[in-house]
DOVO-926028 format. One record per residue: x, y, z of N, C-alpha, C in turn; residue number from 1. Coordinates in nm, 2 decimals, always signed. Layout:
    n_c1    n_c2    n_c3   ca_c1   ca_c2   ca_c3    c_c1    c_c2    c_c3    k
       X       Y       Z       X       Y       Z       X       Y       Z  NUM
...
This chain:
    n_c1    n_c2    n_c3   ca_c1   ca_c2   ca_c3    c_c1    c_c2    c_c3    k
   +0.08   -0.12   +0.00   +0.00   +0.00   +0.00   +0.09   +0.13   +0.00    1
   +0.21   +0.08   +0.08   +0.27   +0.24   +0.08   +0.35   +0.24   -0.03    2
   +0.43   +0.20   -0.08   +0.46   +0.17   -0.26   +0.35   +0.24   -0.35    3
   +0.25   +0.18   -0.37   +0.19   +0.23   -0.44   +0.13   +0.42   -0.43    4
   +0.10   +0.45   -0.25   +0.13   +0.54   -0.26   +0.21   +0.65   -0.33    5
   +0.36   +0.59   -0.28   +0.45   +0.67   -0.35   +0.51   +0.71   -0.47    6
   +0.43   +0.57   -0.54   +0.46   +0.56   -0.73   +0.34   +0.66   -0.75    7
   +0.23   +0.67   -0.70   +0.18   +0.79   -0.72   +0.21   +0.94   -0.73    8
   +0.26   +0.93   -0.59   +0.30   +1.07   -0.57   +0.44   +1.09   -0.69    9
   +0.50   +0.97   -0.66   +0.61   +1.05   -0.77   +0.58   +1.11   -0.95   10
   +0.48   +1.01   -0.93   +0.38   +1.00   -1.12   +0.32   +1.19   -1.10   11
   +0.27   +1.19   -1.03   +0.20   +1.34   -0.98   +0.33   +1.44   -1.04   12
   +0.50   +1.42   -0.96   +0.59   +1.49   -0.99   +0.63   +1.50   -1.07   13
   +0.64   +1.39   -1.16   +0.72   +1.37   -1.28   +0.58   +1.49   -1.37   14
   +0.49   +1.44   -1.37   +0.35   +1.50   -1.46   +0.38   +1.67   -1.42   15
   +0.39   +1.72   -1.29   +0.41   +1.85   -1.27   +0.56   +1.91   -1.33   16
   +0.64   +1.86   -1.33   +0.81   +1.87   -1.35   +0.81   +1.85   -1.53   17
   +0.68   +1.80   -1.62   +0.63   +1.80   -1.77   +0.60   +1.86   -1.81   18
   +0.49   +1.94   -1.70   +0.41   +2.09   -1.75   +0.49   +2.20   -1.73   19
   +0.56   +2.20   -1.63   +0.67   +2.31   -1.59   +0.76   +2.33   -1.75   20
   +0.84   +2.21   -1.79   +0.90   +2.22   -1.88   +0.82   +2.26   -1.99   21
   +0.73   +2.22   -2.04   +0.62   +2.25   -2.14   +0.61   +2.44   -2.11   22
   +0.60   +2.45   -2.01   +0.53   +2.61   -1.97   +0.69   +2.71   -2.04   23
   +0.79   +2.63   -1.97   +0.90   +2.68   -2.00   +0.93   +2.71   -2.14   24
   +0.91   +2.60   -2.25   +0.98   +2.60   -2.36   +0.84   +2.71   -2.39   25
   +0.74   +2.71   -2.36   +0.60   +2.80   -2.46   +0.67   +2.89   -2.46   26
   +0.70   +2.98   -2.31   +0.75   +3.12   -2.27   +0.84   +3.11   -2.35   27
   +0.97   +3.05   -2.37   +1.06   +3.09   -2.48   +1.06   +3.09   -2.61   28
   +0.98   +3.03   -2.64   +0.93   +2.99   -2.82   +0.82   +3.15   -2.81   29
   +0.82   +3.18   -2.73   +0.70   +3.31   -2.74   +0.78   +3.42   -2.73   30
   +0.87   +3.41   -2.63   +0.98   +3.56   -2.66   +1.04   +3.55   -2.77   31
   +1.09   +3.48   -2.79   +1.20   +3.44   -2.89   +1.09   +3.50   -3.07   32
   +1.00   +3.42   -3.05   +0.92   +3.44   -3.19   +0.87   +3.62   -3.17   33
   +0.83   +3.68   -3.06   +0.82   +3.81   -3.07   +0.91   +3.91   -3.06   34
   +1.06   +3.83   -3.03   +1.15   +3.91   -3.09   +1.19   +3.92   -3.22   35
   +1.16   +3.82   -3.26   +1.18   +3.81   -3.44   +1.07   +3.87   -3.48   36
   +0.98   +3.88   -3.46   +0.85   +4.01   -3.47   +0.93   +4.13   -3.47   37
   +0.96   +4.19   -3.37   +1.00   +4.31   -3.34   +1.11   +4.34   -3.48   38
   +1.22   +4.23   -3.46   +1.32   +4.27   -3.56   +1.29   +4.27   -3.67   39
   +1.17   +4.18   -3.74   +1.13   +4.22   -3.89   +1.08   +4.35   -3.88   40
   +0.99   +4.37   -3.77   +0.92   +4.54   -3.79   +1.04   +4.61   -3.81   41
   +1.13   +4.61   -3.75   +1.23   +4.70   -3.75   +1.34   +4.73   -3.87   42
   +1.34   +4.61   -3.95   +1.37   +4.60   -4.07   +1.27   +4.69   -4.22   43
   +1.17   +4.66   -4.16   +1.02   +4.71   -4.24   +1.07   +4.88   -4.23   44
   +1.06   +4.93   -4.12   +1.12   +5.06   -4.07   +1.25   +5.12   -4.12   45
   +1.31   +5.06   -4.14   +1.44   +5.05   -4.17   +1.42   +5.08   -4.34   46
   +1.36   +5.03   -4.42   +1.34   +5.02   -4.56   +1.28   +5.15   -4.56   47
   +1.18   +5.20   -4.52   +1.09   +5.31   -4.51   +1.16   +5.43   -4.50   48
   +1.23   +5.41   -4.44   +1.33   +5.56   -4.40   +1.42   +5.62   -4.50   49
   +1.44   +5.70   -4.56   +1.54   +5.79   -4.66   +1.65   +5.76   -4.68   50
């Protein structure tokens, strides 16, 4: 019984320590792609100018 408890709880951590990394890579794949946003605008700008 207490085994099984704990392959639980650890299943619970592994699953939270998945979504953490998941959360992690979104946030970076989202800065990352809105800085390449920013730097094409800025390129766009860049063309525009005299």
């Amino acid at each position: 019984m207490v085994k099984k408890e704990s392959d639980e709880s650890s299943f619970k951590l592994r699953r939270r320590q998945r979504r953490n990394l998941i959360e992690l890579a979104l946030s970076f794949i989202h800065s990352w792609s809105s800085s390449m946003v920013k730097r094409a605008d800025w390129v766009k700008h860049r063309q525009w100018l005299p």
